[in-house]
DOTITI-692486 format. One line per 3 residues: number of its first residue (from 1); their letters; for each residue x, y, z of C-alpha. Coordinates in steps of 0.1 Angstrom, whole numbers. Example, Ala and Ser with C-alpha at 12.3 -4.5 7.8 and 13.67 -1.06 7.14 Angstrom:
REM DOTITI-692486
1) AS) 123,-45,78 | 137,-11,71 $
END
This chain:
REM DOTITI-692486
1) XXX) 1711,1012,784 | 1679,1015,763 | 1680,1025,727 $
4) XXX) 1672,1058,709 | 1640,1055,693 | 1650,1062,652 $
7) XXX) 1625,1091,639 | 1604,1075,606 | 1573,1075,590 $
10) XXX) 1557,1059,616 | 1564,1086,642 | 1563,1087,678 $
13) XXX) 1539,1109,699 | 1562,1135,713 | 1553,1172,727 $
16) XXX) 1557,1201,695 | 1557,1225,724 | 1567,1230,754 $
19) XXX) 1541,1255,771 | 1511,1251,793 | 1490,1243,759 $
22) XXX) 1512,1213,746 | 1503,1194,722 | 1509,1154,712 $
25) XXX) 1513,1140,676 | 1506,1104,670 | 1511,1088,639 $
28) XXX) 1521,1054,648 | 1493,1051,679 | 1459,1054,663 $
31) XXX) 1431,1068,685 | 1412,1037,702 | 1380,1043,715 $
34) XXX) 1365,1023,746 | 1333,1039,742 | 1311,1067,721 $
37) XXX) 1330,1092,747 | 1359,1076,759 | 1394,1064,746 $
40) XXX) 1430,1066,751 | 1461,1071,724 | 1496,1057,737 $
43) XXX) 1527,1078,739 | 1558,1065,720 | 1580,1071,744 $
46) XXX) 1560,1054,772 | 1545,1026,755 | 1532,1016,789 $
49) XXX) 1513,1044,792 | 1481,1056,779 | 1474,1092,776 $
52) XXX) 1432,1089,784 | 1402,1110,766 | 1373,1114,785 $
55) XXX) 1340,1129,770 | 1327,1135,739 | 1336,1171,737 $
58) XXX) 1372,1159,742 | 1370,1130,720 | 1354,1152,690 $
61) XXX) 1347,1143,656 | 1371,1109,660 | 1366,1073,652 $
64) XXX) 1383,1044,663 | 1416,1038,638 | 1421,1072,631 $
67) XXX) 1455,1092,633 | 1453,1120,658 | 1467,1151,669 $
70) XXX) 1460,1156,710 | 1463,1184,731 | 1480,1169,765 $
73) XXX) 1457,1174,799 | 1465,1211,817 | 1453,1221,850 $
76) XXX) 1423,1236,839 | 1414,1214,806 | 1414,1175,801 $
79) XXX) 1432,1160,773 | 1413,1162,742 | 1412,1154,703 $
82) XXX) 1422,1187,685 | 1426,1171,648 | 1422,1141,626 $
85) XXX) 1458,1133,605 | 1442,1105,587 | 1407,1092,588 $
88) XXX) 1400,1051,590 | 1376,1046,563 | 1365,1015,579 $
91) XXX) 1355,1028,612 | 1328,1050,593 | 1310,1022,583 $
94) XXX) 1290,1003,601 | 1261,977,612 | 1233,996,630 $
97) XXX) 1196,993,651 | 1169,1022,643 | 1164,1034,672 $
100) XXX) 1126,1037,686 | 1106,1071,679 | 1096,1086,718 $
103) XXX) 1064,1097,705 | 1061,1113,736 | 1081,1143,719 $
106) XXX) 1076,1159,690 | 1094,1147,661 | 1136,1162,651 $
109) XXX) 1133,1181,624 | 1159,1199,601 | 1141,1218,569 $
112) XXX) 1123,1191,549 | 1137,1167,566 | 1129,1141,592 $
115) XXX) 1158,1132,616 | 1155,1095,630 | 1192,1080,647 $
118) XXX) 1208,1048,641 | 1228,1032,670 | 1260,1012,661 $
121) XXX) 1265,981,670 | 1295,985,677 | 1291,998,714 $
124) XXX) 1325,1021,710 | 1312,1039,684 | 1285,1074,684 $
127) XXX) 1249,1075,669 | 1244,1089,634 | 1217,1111,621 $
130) XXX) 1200,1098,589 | 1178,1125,575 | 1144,1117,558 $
133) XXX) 1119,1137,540 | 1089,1144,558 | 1062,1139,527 $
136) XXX) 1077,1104,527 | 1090,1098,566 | 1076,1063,567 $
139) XXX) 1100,1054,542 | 1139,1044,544 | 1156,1054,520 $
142) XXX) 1186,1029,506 | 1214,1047,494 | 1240,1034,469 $
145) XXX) 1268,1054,454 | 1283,1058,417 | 1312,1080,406 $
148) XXX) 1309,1101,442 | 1278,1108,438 | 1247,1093,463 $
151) XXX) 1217,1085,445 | 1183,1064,462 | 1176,1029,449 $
154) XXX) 1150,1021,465 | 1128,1029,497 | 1111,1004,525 $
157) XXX) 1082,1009,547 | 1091,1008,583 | 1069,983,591 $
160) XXX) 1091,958,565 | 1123,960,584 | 1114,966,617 $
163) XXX) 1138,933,628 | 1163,945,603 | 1197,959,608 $
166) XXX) 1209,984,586 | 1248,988,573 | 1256,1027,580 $
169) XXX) 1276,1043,557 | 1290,1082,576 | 1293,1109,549 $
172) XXX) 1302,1137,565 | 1301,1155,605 | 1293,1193,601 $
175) XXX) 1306,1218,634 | 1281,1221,658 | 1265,1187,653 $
178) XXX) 1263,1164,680 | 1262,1136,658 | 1280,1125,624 $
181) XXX) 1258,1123,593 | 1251,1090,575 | 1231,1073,552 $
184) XXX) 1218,1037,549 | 1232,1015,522 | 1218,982,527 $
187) XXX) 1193,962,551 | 1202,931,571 | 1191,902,584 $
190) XXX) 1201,899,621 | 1219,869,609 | 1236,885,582 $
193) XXX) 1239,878,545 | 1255,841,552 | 1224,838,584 $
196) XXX) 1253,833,606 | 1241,835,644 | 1276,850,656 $
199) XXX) 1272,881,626 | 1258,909,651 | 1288,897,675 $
202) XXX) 1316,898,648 | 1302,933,641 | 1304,946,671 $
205) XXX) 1340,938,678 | 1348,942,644 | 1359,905,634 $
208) XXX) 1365,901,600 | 1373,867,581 | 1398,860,562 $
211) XXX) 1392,864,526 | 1420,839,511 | 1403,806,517 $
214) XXX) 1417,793,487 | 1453,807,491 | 1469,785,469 $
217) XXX) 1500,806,464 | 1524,791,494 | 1559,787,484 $
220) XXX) 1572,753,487 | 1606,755,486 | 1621,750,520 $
223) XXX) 1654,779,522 | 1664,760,554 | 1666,727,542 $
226) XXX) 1702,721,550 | 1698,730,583 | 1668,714,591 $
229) XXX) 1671,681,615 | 1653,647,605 | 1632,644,635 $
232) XXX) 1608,620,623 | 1619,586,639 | 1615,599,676 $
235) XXX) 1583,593,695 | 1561,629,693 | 1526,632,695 $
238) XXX) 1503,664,701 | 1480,668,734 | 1449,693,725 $
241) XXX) 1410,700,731 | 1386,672,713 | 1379,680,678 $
244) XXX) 1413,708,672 | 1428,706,639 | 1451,730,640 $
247) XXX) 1478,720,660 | 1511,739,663 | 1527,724,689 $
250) XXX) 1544,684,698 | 1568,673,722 | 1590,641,715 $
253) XXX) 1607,620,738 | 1638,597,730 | 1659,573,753 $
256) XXX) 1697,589,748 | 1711,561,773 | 1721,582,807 $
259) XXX) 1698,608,801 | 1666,612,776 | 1656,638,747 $
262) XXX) 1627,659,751 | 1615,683,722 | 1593,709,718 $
265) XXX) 1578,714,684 | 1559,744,669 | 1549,743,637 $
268) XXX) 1572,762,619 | 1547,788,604 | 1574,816,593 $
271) XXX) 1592,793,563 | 1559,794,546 | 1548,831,552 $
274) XXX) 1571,862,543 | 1566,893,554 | 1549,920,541 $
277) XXX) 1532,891,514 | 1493,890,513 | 1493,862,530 $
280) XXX) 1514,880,560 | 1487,911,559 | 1458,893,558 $
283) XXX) 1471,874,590 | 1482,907,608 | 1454,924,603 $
286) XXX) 1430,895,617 | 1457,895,648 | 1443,858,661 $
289) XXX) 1425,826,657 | 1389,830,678 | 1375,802,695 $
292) XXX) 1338,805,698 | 1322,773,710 | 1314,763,676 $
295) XXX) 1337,768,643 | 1371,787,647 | 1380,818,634 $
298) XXX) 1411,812,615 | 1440,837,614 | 1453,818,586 $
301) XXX) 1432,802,556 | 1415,772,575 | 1433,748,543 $
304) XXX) 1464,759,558 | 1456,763,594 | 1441,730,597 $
307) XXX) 1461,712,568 | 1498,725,557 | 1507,742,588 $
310) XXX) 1493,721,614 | 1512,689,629 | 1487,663,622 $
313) XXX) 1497,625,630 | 1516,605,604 | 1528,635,586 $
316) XXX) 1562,652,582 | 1560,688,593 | 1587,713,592 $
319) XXX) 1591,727,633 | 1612,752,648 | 1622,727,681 $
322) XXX) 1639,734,714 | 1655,702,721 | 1665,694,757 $
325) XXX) 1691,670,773 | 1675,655,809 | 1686,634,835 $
328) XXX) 1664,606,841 | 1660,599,878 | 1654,635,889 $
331) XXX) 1644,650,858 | 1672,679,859 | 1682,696,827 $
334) XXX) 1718,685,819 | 1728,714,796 | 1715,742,779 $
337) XXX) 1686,738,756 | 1691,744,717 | 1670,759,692 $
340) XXX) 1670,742,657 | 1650,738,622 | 1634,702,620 $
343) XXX) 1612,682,605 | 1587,658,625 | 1561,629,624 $
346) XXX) 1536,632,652 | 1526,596,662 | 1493,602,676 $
349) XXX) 1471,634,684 | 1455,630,720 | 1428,647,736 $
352) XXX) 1433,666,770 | 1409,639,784 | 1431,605,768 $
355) XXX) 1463,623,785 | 1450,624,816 | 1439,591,820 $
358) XXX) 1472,579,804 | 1489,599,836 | 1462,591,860 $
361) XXX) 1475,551,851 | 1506,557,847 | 1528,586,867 $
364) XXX) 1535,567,898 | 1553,540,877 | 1588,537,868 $
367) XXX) 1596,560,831 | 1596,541,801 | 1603,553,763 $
370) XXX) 1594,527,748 | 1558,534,735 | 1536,569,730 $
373) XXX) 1520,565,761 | 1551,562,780 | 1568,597,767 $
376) XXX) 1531,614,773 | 1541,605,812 | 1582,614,808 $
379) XXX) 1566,646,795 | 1542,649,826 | 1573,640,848 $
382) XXX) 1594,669,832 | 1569,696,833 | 1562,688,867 $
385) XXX) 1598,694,878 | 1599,723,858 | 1566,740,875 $
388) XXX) 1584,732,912 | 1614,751,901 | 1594,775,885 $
391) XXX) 1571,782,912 | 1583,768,943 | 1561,758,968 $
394) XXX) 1531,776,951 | 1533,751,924 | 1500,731,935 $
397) XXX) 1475,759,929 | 1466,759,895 | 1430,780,885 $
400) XXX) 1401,760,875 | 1384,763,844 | 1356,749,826 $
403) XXX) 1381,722,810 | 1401,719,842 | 1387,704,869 $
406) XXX) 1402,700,904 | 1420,665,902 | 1416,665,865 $
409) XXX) 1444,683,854 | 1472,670,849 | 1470,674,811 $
412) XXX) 1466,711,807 | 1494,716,835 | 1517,695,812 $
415) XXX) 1510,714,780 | 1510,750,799 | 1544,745,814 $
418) XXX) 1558,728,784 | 1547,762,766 | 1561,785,788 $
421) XXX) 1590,772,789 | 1596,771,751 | 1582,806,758 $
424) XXX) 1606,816,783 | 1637,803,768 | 1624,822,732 $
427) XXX) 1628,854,751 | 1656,848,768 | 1679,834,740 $
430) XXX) 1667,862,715 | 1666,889,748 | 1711,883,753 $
433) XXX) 1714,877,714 | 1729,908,696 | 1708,909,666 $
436) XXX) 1674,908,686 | 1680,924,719 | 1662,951,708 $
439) XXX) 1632,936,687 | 1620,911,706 | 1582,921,716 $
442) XXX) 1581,908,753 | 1547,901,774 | 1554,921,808 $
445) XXX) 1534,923,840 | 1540,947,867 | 1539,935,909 $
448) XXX) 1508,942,924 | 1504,977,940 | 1508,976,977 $
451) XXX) 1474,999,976 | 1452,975,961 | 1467,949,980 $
454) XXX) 1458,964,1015 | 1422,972,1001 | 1419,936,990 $
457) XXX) 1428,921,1022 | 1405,950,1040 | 1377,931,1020 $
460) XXX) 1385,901,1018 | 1405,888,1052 | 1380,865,1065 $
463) XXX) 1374,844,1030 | 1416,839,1029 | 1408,813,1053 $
466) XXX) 1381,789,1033 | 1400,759,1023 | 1390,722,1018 $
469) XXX) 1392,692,1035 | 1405,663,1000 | 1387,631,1000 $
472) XXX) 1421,616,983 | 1448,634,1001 | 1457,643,959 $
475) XXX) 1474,674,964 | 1460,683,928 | 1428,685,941 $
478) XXX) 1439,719,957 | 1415,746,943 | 1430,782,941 $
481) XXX) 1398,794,943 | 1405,831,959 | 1407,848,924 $
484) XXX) 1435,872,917 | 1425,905,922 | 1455,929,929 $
487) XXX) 1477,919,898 | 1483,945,870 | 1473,938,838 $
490) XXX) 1504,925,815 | 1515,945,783 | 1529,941,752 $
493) XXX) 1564,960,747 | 1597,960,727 | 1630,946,746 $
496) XXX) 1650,970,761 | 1631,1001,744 | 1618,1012,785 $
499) XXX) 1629,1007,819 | 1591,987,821 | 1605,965,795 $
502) XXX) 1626,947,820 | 1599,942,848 | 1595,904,833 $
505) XXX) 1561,883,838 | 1549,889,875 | 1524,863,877 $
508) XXX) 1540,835,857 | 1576,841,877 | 1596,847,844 $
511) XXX) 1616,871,832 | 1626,877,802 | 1589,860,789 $
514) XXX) 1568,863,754 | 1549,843,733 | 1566,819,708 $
517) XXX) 1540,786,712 | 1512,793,688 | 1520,813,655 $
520) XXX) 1496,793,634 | 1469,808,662 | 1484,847,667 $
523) XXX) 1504,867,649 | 1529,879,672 | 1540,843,679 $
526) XXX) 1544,842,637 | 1568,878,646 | 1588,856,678 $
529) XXX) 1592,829,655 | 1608,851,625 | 1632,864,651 $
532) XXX) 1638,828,661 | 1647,821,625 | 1670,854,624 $
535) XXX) 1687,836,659 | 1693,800,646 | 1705,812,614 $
538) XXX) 1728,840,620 | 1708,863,598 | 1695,899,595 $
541) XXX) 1665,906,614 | 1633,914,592 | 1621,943,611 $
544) XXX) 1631,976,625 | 1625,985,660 | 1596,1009,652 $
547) XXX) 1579,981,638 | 1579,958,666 | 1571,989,686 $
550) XXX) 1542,993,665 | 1533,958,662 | 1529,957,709 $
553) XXX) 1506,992,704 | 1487,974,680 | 1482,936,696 $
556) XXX) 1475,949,729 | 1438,964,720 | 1434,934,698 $
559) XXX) 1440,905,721 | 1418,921,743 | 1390,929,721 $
562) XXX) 1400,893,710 | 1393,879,742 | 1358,897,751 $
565) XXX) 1346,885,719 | 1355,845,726 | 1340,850,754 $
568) XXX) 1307,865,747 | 1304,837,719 | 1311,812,740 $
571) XXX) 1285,824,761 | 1258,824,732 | 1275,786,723 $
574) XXX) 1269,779,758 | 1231,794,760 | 1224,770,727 $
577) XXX) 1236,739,740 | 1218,742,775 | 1185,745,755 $
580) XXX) 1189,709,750 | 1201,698,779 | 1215,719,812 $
583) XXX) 1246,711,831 | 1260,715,866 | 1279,745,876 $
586) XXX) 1295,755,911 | 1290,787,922 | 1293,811,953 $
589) XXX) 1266,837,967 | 1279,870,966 | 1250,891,975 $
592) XXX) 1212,879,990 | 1183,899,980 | 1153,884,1002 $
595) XXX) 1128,910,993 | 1135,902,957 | 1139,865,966 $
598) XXX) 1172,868,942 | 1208,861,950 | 1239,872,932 $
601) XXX) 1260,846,922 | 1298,840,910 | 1313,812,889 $
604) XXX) 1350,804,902 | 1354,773,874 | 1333,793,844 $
607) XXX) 1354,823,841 | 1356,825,805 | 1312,823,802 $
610) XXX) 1301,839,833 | 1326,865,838 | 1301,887,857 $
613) XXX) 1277,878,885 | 1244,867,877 | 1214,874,895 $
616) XXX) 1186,842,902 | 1153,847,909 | 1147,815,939 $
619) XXX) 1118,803,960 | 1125,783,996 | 1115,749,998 $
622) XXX) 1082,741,1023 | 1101,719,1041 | 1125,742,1053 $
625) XXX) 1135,777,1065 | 1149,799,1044 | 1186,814,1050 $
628) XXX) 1190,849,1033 | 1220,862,1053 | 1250,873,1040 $
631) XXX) 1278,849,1039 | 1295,822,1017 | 1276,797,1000 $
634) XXX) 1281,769,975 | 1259,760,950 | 1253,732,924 $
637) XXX) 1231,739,898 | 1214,707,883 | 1183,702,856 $
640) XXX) 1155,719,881 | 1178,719,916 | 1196,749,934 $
643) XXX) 1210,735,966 | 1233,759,991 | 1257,746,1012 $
646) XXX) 1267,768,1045 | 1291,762,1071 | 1261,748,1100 $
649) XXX) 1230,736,1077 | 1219,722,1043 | 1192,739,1027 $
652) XXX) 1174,737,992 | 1161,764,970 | 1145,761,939 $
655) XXX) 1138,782,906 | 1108,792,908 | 1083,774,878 $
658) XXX) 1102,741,880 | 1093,711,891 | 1112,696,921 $
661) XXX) 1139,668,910 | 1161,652,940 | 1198,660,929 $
664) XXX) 1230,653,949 | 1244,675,968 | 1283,674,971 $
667) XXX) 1297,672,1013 | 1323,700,1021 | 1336,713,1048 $
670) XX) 1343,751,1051 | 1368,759,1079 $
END
């Protein structure tokens, strides 16, 4: 049975009519544009689902954020805007270029005015019409406003702010107009007022940071005191990249005799933060921590993010733990695992890098507990169990990365499967519980559809077979290097509100699953853990079901804004650091060009930097003949060297105005 979504403020879309011309409400799911002429709004009642606008005649006079009223998609008409409810001030706002006069034409004119277009940053969003006068059309006018009324404060040659960006400020969009009317308040820097290199980026995915960086109003009083467990004599320690600070999760292990203790830790964010506070809104409405290569983005203030919340060695932190009783020989779990409050003393913070050597050294040995090092391999031990039972015999293949490396990841396994199954058991225990069956947000993923999956194979059959031949025989030097193409994407969505809602985590083999690990670093672990809190303590649950409904329409558009962001900055990060010195990358030929002498190429480890293939302009070595077929190749970029490995022959190609340096080129067979 699924519940009966209760009719609020924050209503549902849901048809007024029921005719050929229907027409859609939405007040809970805000319009979200994809691009100047194309977005999508999702229907309460099929929070899956998203009802799609394409065009800009359909998508009208609307800006991302705002509250609209849609007519659904007939036979003869697509679906389309028909009304703004409420407007998102925000959204008309924003950073823009000038762009370029075609001289080639005469000149937009309206009256006694010159019209020139700014173009947003913000790729999602439409051009707006500034208007000029034409006695003084080489000059900008700045605009500033006092008691609703626009007056100029000053004007600038063009020629002064030609590398400028200009902060767009929309006052108005009249029928007829193809374009909304603005006026410039302020010129920019393309580094922004704080000449920060990222500020064109964070303004064009509209990341904000947080303005309380010297919150200093967090209660200390801890209400679960009494119930809170003195963890701090057991061995825990905290496994994450080099330089992190703020670190939300631990595991401990303790010797129990017959058996050992291993617990998970998350910094218990939610006794600090109550809802609805400032200190809660500021956090929702950034959504996440972003990692961009350089300095984080903090959710939270970075004084608390990377100080009072975080579980940094040698001090006692409050943690919500999931403490779990395990047989020692084969690693089985004895009994169910219990959620509690606790408090805990980390003993040392490792890098990914330390860990692995430490179970490089140590996992064929006999398990110890006596020392740090020996519960880092317990943990490795357990983890390991748990992946085998979680994936079967698929649990080798693991996806490379830029941080993990064929035969160099044990660490991250650890830590992933560690977190997915506090994850996992977060869900489930709150999923059967009867206070949160029905507010738990869930992170669902649909099978593949048989359709894409018959395409893929059309396309693909011949490279199924690639495979390599291990130096080592170490079955963790298995590379899953055929990327996962026919998956859907995964979804945010309330428990039990949908029959999607019980279709569980396809790719990760889980079901019920969410996301519980990280609330210092995303807000809807900070909403898990609040249910958590609600589930050890017996208590009322702080939100109602639209909220949490609310709260899935809102993350999903977020992470993944979130998550083209990070990886466009890491890019730039990336770019900067290889100015100083350049790095080897592995990647494979996708497409030859050899009248362009250019080849398209992919990067199967460098996901999150080269998401897209890049082209390369090459020359062929004089000492041998070129091979510009089509066909798989491997490539290791070095300081000046491109060399391509094929199944017969070795050949070398080099970028063309560098100087030849000899580089190593890795054996492989391809079968």
């Amino acid at each position: 049975m699924f519940d009966q979504h209760p009719v609020s403020k924050l209503q549902a879309i849901r048809p007024r009519k029921k005719n050929t011309n229907l027409v859609w409400t939405s007040t809970s799911s805000k319009l979200v544009k994809e691009s100047h002429n194309r977005g999508y709004v999702v229907p309460f009642h099929k929070p899956t689902e998203r009802v799609h606008i394409q065009g800009r005649s359909n998508i009208g006079k609307a800006f991302t954020g705002d509250e609209v009223v849609i007519q659904a998609a007939t036979k003869e008409q697509s679906a389309r805007v028909v009304g703004v409810i409420k407007e998102n001030q925000s959204a008309r706002e924003l950073v823009c270029f000038l762009e370029e006069q075609d001289h080639s034409r005469p000149p937009a004119t309206s009256g006694p005015f010159v019209k020139r277009m700014m173009i947003p940053i913000n790729k999602s969003a439409t051009k707006i019409a500034i208007l000029i006068k034409k006695d003084r059309r080489n000059f900008l006018p700045i605009w500033e406003q006092n008691d609703e009324q626009w007056t100029i404060a000053r004007c600038q040659h063009f020629n002064e702010i030609r590398d400028k960006v200009f902060l767009v400020q929309v006052i108005g969009w009249k029928d007829g107009c193809f374009y909304p009317l603005g006026k410039v308040t302020d010129v920019l820097s393309s580094r922004g007022p704080f000449n920060d290199r990222l500020w064109l980026l964070k303004e064009e995915f509209g990341v904000k940071e947080t303005t309380l960086d010297t919150y200093v109003d967090l209660p200390d009083k801890d209400e679960n005191s009494e119930k809170r467990q003195n963890k701090t004599n057991e061995i825990a320690f905290t496994i994450d990249p080099e330089r992190s600070k703020d670190l939300d999760d631990a595991i401990s292990v303790g010797d129990a005799g017959t058996h050992y203790e291993l617990g998970i830790h998350i910094a218990d964010v939610a006794s600090y933060v109550r809802p609805g506070d400032e200190l809660d809104r500021d956090a929702e409405e950034q959504g996440s921590t972003q990692y961009t290569g350089e300095e984080p983005i903090h959710m939270f203030p970075k004084s608390l993010s990377t100080g009072r919340f975080s579980l940094l060695p040698h001090q006692d932190r409050r943690a919500v733990s999931l403490m779990i009783q395990v047989e020692k020989e084969t690693h089985r779990i004895l009994e169910a695992p219990t959620f509690q409050f606790s408090v805990i003393r980390s003993k040392r913070q490792f890098t990914y890098e330390e860990a692995e050597d430490i179970i490089n050294q140590r996992y064929r040995d006999p398990p110890a507990y006596s020392t740090v090092e020996d519960c880092v391999t317990v943990a490795y031990h357990f983890a390991k169990a748990q992946r085998k039972l979680r994936l079967a015999s698929d649990w080798p293949y693991y996806q490379s990365d830029d941080d993990r490396l064929p035969g160099k990841r044990k660490a991250h396994q650890m830590i992933e499967e560690i977190s997915l199954f506090f994850n996992s058991h977060a869900a489930k225990y709150l999923c059967e519980s009867t206070k949160a069956r029905y507010y738990t947000p869930l992170r669902c993923q649909s099978g593949p559809e048989p359709e894409r999956v018959e395409k893929f194979k059309d396309k693909c059959g011949p490279l199924l077979q690639l495979s390599f031949a291990l130096r080592d025989n170490d079955e963790d030097k298995l590379v899953d290097l055929v990327l996962q193409r026919c998956h859907s994407k995964a979804y945010y969505i309330r428990s039990n509100s949908t029959v999607e809602a019980k279709h569980g985590h396809y790719s990760l083999r889980l079901n019920p699953y969410s996301q519980a690990s990280s609330p210092i670093r995303r807000y809807m672990d900070l909403v898990l853990q609040r249910l958590l809190h609600s589930f050890i303590c017996d208590s009322a649950v702080p939100y109602t079901r639209t909220d949490i409904t609310d709260l899935c329409h809102q993350f999903e558009p977020n992470a993944k804004k979130d998550k083209q962001f990070e990886q466009k900055a890491q890019q730039i990060s990336y770019a900067v650091s290889t100015k100083k010195q350049s790095a080897p990358k592995l990647a494979f030929a996708v497409s030859v060009e050899p009248e362009d002498e250019s080849l398209k190429v992919t990067f199967p480890f460098n996901r999150n930097i080269f998401h897209s293939p890049l082209s390369i302009l090459i020359t062929v070595s004089e000492t041998c003949d070129p091979i510009l077929s089509s066909g798989i190749y491997l490539f290791i970029f070095g300081n000046y060297e491109i060399r391509v490995v094929t199944i017969k022959t070795i050949k070398s190609y080099f970028p063309k105005n560098k100087k030849v340096k000899p580089f190593p080129c890795v054996e492989i067979l391809v079968q």
